[in-house]
N, C-alpha and C positions, 0 to 999 in steps of 0.2 A: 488579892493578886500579890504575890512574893516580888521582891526587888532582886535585881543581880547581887551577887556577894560581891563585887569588886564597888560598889556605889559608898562611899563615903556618908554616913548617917548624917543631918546638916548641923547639929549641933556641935559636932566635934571638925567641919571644916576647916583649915588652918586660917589665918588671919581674921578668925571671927571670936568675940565672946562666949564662951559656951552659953552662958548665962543669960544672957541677950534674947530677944524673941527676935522672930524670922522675920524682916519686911516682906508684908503681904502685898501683892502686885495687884494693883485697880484692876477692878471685876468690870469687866467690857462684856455689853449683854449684847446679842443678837442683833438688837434693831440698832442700837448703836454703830457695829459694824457694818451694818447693808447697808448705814447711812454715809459712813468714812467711804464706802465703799463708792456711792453715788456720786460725793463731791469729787473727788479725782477728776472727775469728767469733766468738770469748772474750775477747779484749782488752778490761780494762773499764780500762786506765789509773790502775788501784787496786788494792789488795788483793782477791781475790778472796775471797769466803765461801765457806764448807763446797760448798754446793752446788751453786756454780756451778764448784769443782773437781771436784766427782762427774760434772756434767754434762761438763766439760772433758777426764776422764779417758776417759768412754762413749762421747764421742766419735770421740779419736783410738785410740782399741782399734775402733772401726767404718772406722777408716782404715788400712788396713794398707800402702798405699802409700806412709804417710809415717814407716815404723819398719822393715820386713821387712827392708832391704838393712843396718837396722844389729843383726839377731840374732847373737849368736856365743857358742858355748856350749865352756866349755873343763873341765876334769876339774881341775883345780893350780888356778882361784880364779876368782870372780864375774867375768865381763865386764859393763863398765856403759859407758855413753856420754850426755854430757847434753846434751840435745836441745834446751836454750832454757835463756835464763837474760836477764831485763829488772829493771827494779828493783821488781816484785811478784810474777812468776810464775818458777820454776825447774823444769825439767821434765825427769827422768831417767827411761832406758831400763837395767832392770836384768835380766840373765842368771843365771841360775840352773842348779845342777846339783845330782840329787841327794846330799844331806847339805853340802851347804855350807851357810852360816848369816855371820850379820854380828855381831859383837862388840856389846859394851854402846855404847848411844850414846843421844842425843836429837836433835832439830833446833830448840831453843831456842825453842820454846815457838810454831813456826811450824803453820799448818793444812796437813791433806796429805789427799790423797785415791789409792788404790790401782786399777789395772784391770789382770788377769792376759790377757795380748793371744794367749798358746800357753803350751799346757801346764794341768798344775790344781796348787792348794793341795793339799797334802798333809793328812790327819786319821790322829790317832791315839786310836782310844778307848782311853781308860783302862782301867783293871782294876775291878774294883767292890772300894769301901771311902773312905774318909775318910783326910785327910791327905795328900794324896800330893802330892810336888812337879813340875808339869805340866810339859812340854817347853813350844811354841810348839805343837807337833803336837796335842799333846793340848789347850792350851786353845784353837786353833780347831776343834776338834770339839766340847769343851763349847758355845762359843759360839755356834757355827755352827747346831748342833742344837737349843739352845735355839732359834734365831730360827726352823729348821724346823717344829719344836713349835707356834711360837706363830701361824705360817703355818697347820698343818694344822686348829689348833681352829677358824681361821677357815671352812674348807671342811668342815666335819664336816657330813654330810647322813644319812647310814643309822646305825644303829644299829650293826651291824658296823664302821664307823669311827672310834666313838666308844668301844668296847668296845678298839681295837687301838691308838686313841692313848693310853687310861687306861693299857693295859702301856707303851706308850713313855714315858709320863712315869715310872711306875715304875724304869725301866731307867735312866734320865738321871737321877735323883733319887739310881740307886744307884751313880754315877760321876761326877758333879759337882755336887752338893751341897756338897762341903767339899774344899777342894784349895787346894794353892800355885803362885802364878804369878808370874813378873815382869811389873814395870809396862809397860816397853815390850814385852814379848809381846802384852800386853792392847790396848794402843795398837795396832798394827799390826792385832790381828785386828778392832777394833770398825770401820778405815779396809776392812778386806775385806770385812765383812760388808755396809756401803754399796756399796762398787764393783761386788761381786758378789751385788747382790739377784736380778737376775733371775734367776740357774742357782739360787739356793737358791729360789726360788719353785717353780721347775721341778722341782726335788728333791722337794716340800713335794706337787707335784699328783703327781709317779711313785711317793711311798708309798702315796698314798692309792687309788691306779687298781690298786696290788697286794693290795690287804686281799681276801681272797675274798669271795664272794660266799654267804650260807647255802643249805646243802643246802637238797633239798627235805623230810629227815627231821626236821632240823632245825626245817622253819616249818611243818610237818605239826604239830611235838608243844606250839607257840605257842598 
């Protein structure tokens, strides 16, 4: 393709060294762009609040076109890649493999919000008894299940329902009621339990569409 003859060739530019090489301008790829492109839509130019990272997180987990080409799952240690970073938002893509885990840490006192984009949170119910020093597995089961719990009193309609959550609370009473956690386990699981309200909502209506329904011997001897 020929250039106009009036274009100045760049070497001979005025107030440049001929000699000099050209600063080459950062190469901005594709997905990069669609992604500058997305945050706009959350950029408040400030700190973000709680919510508006919940919101920020639900959203790019609804967008999988701007994370899917950076999944990568290795067996030897966490793949992570971080995806944005401005002087209020910082935003990491983290990989995960069963039994891997991340060391003690914090992020100085910064807000965070969690969205699982593939794959699920793991739960480990406890054993029944008091005292027990919880993994991260086991306190997002206590956790989790509490918010289940308190989802399902809301939906109670039949008597049958309410009969099968008094045992669930029984059951939960007799496995986290009294236990040890660490801080940051608790930290991470109260950020999942925001992120992922809706699959625990959806949890919360599949116990309850399983309770049977009473025989007819049963409402015969009512």
């Amino acid at each position: 393709m020929s250039s106009s003859p009036h274009v100045v060739p760049a070497r001979f530019r005025f107030g440049r060294d001929p000699e000099s090489d050209l600063a080459q301008p950062p190469v901005v790829h594709a997905d990069e762009l669609m992604l500058r492109r997305w945050f706009r839509l959350h950029d408040r130019g400030r700190t973000l609040a709680r919510a508006e990272l919940e919101l920020l997180v639900e959203d790019m987990a609804a967008h999988p076109e701007l994370w899917r080409h950076l999944v990568h799952h290795s067996p030897d240690e966490r793949h992570y890649v971080r995806m944005m970073l401005d002087a209020h938002v910082e935003i990491w893509l983290i990989c995960w493999c069963p039994a891997q885990e991340t060391g003690f840490h914090d992020h100085g006192g910064s807000r965070g919000a969690v969205a699982v984009l593939q794959g699920m949170l793991s739960e480990t119910m406890p054993t029944i008894g008091t005292g027990q020093h919880l993994t991260v597995e086991g306190v997002r089961y206590c956790n989790f299940q509490k918010e289940r719990l308190r989802l399902i009193k809301q939906m109670l309609k039949r008597p049958e329902e309410a009969r099968s959550y008094n045992l669930m609370i029984v059951d939960y009473n007799s496995r986290c009621s009294d236990f040890f956690y660490k801080d940051e386990d608790l930290k991470q699981v109260e950020a999942e339990i925001k992120a992922n309200k809706n699959i625990l909502e959806a949890d919360a209506r599949h116990i309850l569409l399983n309770v049977p329904e009473p025989s007819a011997d049963m409402s015969a001897r009512k």
